[in-house]
C-alpha positions as CSV (number, residue, x, y, z in Angstrom):
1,X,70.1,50.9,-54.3
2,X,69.7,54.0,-52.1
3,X,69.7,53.6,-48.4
4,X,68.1,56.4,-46.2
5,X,67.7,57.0,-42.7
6,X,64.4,55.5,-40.6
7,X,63.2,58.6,-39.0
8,X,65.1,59.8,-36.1
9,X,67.0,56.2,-36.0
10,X,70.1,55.5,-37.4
11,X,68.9,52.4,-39.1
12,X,69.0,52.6,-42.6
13,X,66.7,51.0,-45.1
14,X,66.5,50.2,-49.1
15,X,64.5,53.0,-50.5
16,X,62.2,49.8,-51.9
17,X,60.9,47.3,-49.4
18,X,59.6,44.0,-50.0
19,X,55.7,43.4,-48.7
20,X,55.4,39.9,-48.0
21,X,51.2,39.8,-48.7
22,X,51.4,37.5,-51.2
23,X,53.0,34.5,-48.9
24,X,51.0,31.9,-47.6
25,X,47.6,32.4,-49.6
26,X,45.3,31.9,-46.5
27,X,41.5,33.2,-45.8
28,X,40.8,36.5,-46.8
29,X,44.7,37.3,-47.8
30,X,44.2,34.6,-50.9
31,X,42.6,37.1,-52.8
32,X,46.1,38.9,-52.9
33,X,48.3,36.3,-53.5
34,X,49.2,32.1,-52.7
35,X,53.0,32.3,-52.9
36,X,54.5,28.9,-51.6
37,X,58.0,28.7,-49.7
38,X,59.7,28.0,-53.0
39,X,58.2,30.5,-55.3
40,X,59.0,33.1,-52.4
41,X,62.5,32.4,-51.5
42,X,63.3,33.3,-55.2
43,X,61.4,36.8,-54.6
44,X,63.2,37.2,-51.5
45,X,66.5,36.2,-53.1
46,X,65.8,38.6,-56.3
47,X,65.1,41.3,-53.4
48,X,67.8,41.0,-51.8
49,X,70.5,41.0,-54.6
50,X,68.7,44.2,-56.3
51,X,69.7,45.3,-52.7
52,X,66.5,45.8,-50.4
53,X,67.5,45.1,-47.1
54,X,63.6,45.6,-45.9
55,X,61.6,42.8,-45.4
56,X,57.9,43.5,-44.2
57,X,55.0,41.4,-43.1
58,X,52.6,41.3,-40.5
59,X,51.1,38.1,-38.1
60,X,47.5,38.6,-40.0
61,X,49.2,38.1,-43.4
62,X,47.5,34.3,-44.3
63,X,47.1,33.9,-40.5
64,X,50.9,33.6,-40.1
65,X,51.8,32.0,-43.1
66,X,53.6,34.8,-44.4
67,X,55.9,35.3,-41.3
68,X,56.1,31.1,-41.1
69,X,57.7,31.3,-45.0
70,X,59.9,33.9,-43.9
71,X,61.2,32.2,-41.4
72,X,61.9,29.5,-44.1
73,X,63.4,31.5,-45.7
74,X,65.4,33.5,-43.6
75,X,65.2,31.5,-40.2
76,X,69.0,31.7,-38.5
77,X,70.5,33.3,-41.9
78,X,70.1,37.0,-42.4
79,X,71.7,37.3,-45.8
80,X,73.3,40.5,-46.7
81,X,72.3,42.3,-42.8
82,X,68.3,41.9,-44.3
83,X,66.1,43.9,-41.7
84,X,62.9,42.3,-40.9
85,X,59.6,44.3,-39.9
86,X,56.3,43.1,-38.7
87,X,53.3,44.3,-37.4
88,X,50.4,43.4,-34.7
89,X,47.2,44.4,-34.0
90,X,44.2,42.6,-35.8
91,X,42.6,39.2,-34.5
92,X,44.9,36.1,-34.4
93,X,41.9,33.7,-32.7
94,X,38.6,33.8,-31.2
95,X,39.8,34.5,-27.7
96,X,38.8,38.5,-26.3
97,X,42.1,38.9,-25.9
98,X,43.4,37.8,-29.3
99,X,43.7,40.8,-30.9
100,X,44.2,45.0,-30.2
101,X,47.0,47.1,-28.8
102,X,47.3,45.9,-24.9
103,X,50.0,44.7,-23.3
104,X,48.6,41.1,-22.9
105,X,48.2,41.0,-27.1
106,X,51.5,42.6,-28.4
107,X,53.7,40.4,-26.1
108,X,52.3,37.2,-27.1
109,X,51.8,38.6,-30.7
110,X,55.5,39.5,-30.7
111,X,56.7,36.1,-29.6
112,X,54.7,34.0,-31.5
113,X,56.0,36.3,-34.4
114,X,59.4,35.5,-33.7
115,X,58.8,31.5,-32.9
116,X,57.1,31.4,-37.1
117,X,60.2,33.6,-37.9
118,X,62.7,31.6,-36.2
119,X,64.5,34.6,-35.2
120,X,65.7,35.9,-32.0
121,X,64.5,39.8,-32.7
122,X,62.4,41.9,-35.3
123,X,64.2,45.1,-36.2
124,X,60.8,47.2,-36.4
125,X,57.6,46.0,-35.0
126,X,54.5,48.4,-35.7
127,X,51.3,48.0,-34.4
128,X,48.8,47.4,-37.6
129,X,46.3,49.9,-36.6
130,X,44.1,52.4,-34.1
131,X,42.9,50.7,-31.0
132,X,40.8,53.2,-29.3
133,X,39.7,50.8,-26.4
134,X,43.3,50.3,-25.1
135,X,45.4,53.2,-23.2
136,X,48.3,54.6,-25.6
137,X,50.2,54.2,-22.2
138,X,49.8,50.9,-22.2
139,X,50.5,50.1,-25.3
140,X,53.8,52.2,-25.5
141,X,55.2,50.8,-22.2
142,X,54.4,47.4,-23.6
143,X,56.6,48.5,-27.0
144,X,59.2,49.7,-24.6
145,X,59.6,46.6,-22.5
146,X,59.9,44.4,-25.8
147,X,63.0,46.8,-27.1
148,X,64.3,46.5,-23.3
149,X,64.2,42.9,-23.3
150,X,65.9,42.7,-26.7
151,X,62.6,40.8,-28.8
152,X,62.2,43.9,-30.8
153,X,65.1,47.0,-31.7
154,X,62.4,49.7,-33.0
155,X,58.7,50.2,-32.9
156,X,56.6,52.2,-35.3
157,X,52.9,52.5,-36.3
158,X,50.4,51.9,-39.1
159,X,47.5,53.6,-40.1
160,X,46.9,56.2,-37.6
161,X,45.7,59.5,-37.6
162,X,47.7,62.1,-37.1
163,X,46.3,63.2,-33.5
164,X,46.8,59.7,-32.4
165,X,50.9,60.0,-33.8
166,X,50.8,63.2,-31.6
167,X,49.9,62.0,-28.7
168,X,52.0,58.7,-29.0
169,X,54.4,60.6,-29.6
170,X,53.9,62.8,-26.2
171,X,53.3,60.1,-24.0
172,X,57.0,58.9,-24.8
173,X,59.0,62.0,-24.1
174,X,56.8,62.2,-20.7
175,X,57.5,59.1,-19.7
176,X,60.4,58.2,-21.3
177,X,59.6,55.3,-23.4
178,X,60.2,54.1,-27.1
179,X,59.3,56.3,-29.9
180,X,58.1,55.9,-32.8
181,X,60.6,55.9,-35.6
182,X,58.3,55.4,-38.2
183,X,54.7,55.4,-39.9
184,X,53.1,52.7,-42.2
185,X,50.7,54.2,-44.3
186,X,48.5,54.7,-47.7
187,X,49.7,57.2,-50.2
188,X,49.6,56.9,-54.1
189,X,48.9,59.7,-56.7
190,X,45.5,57.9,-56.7
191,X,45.0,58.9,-52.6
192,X,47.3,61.9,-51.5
193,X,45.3,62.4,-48.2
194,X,48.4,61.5,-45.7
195,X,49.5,65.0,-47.2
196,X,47.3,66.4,-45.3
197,X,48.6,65.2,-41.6
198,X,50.4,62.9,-41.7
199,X,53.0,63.8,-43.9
200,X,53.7,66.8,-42.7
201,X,53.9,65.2,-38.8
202,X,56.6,63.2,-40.2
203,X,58.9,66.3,-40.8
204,X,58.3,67.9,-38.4
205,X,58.7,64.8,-35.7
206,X,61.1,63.3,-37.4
207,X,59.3,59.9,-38.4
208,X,60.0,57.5,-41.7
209,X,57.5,57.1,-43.7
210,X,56.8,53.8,-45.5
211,X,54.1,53.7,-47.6
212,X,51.7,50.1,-48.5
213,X,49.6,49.4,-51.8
214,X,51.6,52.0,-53.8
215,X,50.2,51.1,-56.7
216,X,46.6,51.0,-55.1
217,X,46.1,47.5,-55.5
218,X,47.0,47.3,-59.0
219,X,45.1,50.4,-60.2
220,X,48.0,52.6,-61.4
221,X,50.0,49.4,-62.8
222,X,49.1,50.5,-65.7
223,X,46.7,47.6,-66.6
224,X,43.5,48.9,-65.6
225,X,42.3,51.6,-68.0
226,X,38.6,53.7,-68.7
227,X,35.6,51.6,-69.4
228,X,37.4,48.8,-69.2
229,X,36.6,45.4,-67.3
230,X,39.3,44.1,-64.4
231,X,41.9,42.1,-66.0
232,X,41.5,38.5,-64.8
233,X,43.5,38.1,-62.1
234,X,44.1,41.5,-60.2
235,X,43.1,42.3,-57.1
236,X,40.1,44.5,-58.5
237,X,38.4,41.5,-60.6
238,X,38.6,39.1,-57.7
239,X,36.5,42.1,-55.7
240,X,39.6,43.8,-53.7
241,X,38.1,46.9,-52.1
242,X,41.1,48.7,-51.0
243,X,41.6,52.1,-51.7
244,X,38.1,53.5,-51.9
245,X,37.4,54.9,-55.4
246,X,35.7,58.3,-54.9
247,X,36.0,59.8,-58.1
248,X,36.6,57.6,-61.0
249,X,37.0,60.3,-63.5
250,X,40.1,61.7,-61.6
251,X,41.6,58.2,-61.0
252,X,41.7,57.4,-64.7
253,X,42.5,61.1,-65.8
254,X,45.6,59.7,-63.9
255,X,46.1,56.9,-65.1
256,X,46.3,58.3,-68.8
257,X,48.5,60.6,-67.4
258,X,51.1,57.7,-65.7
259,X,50.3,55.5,-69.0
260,X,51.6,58.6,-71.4
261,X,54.5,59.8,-69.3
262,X,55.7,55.6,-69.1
263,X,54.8,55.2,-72.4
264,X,57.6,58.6,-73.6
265,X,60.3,57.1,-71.4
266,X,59.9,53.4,-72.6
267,X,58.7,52.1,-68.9
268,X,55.8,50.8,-66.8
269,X,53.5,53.0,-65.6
270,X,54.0,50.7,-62.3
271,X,57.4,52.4,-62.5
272,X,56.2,55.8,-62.5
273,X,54.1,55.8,-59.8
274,X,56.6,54.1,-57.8
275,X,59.1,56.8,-59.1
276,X,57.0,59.8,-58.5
277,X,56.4,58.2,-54.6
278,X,60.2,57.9,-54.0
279,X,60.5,61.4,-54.8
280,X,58.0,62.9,-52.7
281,X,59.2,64.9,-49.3
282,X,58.8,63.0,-46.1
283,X,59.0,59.3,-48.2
284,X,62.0,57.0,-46.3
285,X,61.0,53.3,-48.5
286,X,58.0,52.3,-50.9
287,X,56.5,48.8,-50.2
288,X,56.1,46.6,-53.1
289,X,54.7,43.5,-53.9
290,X,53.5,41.1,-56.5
291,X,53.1,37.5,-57.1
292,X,55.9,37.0,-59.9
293,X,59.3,37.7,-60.6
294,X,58.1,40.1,-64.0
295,X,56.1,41.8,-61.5
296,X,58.6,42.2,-59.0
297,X,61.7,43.0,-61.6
298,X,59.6,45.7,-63.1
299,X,59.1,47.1,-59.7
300,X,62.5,46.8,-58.9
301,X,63.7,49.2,-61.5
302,X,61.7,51.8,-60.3
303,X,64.9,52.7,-58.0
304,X,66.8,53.8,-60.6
305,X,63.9,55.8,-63.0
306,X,64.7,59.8,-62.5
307,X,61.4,61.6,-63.1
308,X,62.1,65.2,-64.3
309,X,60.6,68.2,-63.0
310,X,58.0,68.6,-66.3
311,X,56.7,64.9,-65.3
312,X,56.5,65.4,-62.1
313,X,54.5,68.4,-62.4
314,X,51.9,66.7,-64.7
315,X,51.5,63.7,-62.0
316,X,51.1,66.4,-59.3
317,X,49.0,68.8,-60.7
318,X,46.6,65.7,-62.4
319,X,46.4,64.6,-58.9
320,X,46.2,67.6,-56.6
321,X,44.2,67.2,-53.9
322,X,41.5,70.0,-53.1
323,X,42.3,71.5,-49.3
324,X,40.1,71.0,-47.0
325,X,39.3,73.3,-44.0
326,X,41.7,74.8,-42.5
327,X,43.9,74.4,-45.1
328,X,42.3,76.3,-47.3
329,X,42.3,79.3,-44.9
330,X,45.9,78.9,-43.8
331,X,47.1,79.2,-47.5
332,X,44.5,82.5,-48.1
333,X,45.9,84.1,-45.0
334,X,48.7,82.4,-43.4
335,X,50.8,82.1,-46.3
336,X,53.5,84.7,-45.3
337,X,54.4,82.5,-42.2
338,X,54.8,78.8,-43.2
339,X,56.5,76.3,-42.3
340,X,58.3,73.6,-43.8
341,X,56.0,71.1,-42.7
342,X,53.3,73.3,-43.6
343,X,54.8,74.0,-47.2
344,X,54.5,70.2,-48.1
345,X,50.4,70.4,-48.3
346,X,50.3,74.4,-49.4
347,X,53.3,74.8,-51.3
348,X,51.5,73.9,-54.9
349,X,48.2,75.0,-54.1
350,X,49.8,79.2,-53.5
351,X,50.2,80.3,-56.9
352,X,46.3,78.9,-57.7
C-alpha cells in the first residue's frame, strides 16, 4: 500500500480509505447498507491488513451507529497506528441547535463522537457540508479550539465550493487558526465537475483530496449496463439518488468503456475506475465501501492495478467534461500563461 501526504500535513494516509456507510443500517442510511459489529470488524480487519490506515465515518451515518461499531471495533486498540476521520454537520435531533457549523454544534458533535468511539481524539474531523447561516469565523475558531484542547489533531471539509475553501482558508492565515488540510468530495469519471474548482484549489493551497462514492453508488461497478434494469440489491434499485444522472448516454458510453478496458486486463471495472481516480492529479486517498468482503477484496486490489497511458486516455477523453465559462475563454486566449493548477482543467481540452 502507498502512503501519501494529507495536504500541507505531515500525516500520511493509505492511498484507499475505508467508508464506514454501511455500519449500523439505520433510517435513511439502510438503503446503503446494515453491517452489524461482527460482519464489520472482519471488513475493518481485512482493511487494515491490505494496509489502509484510513478509517472514515461521519455522526449522521445510521444516526451514530456507524461511529458506535467503530468504536467496537477499535475502542482503546488502534491496530497498526489506524487513523480515524469523522465528520459533523447534518441534524443529530430535533433541537434548533442539533445540527450546522456553530460552535455550540461541532463541540458537542465532536464529543459525543468520541464518547460512541471510545477514543480520546479523532485524527481528522471535517465538517459534512456548507452552512451558510453560521459565520466561517465561528466555525474555524471552534475547529481550532478542538485541536487546542487535544479532542481533534486536524480538521478538513466536505462538499464545499470552491469560494467557500477560499475564504476558509483566508480567515485562518488572518487570524491564525487551523487550516484545512483536506477536502471530502465527489469525483468519478461519471462526474468530473470538482475539476473545475476544486481540484485545482487543492494544488494550488495545498489541500488532500479524498474523494466519496467513487464508484457513483454502484454505477461504474461494472454491474449496471444500457437498457438494463437495477440489479436487485444496489443502491440504484432500492431508489439511491446520488450522483444526479444528467446524461445517460454519456454515463453508459463510459461504462462500456470501463467494462472493455477491465474486461482486456482480466479485472473489475470497479477496479478501473478506482485505478483511473488514484491516478488523477490532486487525489491523496479514494474512499471505498461495500457491504461484503468480495466487494471489498475486489476494491482492495485496485491499489496495485497500473493503468497505462492508452487506457487512461480512452477513460479521459470518454469522459471529458465540456468547459464552462470562463474556462472556455481562458483556454482560447489565456493558454500561453497557465498555471499548474490551471493546466489540470485545460490541459486536455488545448489541442481540441
Amino acid at each position: 500500500m502507498e502512503y501519501r501526504q494529507l495536504g500541507r500535513s505531515g500525516l500520511r494516509v493509505s492511498r484507499l480509505t475505508m467508508g464506514t456507510m454501511t455500519f449500523g443500517g439505520k433510517g435513511w442510511a439502510k438503503t446503503v447498507g446494515d453491517l452489524g459489529v461482527s460482519e464489520a470488524r472482519r471488513l475493518v480487519d481485512m482493511c487494515i491488513d491490505a494496509g489502509v490506515n484510513l478509517i472514515d465515518t461521519a455522526d449522521v451515518y445510521s444516526a451514530g451507529a456507524s461511529e458506535e461499531i467503530i468504536g467496537e471495533i477499535l475502542g482503546g486498540v488502534r491496530k497498526n497506528g489506524t487513523l480515524i476521520a469523522t465528520k459533523a454537520r447534518f441534524p443529530m435531533g430535533e433541537g434548533p441547535n442539533d445540527a450546522g457549523n456553530s460552535r455550540y454544534h461541532l463541540i458537542s458533535a465532536c464529543e459525543a463522537s468520541l464518547k460512541r468511539m471510545k477514543t480520546d481524539v479523532i485524527d481528522l474531523y471535517q465538517v459534512h457540508e456548507w452552512d451558510g447561516q453560521t459565520p466561517l469565523e465561528e466555525t474555524l475558531e471552534a475547529l481550532d479550539t478542538l485541536v487546542k484542547h487535544g479532542k481533534v489533531r486536524y480538521v478538513g471539509c466536505s462538499n464545499f465550493s470552491g469560494w467557500h475553501i477560499m475564504k476558509a482558508l483566508g480567515i485562518s492565515e488572518r487570524e491564525h487558526r487551523e487550516r484545512f488540510v483536506s477536502q471530502q468530495i465527489h469525483y468519478t469519471l461519471e462526474a468530473r465537475d470538482a475539476e473545475f474548482e476544486l481540484l485545482p484549489i487543492s494544488l494550488d493551497q495545498g489541500l488532500g483530496v479524498l474523494v466519496w462514492s467513487p464508484l457513483a453508488g454502484g454505477l461504474l461497478s461494472g454491474k449496471h449496463r444500457r437498457n438494463q434494469a437495477a440489479p436487485e440489491g444496489t443502491r440504484q434499485f432500492a431508489g439511491w439518488t446520488e450522483p444526479p444522472i444528467r446524461d445517460e448516454d454519456r454515463l453508459w458510453n463510459i461504462v462500456e468503456t470501463l467494462v472493455s478496458v477491465a474486461e482486456s486486463r482480466n479485472v473489475s471495472a470497479a477496479q478501473v475506475a478506482l485505478a483511473w481516480l488514484l491516478g488523477r492529479q490532486a487525489v491523496t486517498s479514494v474512499i471505498i465501501g461495500g457491504r461484503t468482503e468480495a466487494q471489498f477484496k475486489d476494491n482492495l486490489a485496485a491499489a496495485e492495478l497500473k493503468l497505462s497511458a492508452e487506457e487512461r486516455k480512452r477513460l479521459d477523453d470518454v469522459s471529458l467534461p465540456q468547459l464552462l465559462y470562463p474556462y472556455w475563454h481562458q483556454r482560447n486566449t489565456a493558454s500561453d500563461r497557465l498555471g499548474e493548477a490551471d493546466l489540470s482543467l485545460l490541459g486536455p481540452h488545448l489541442n481540441q
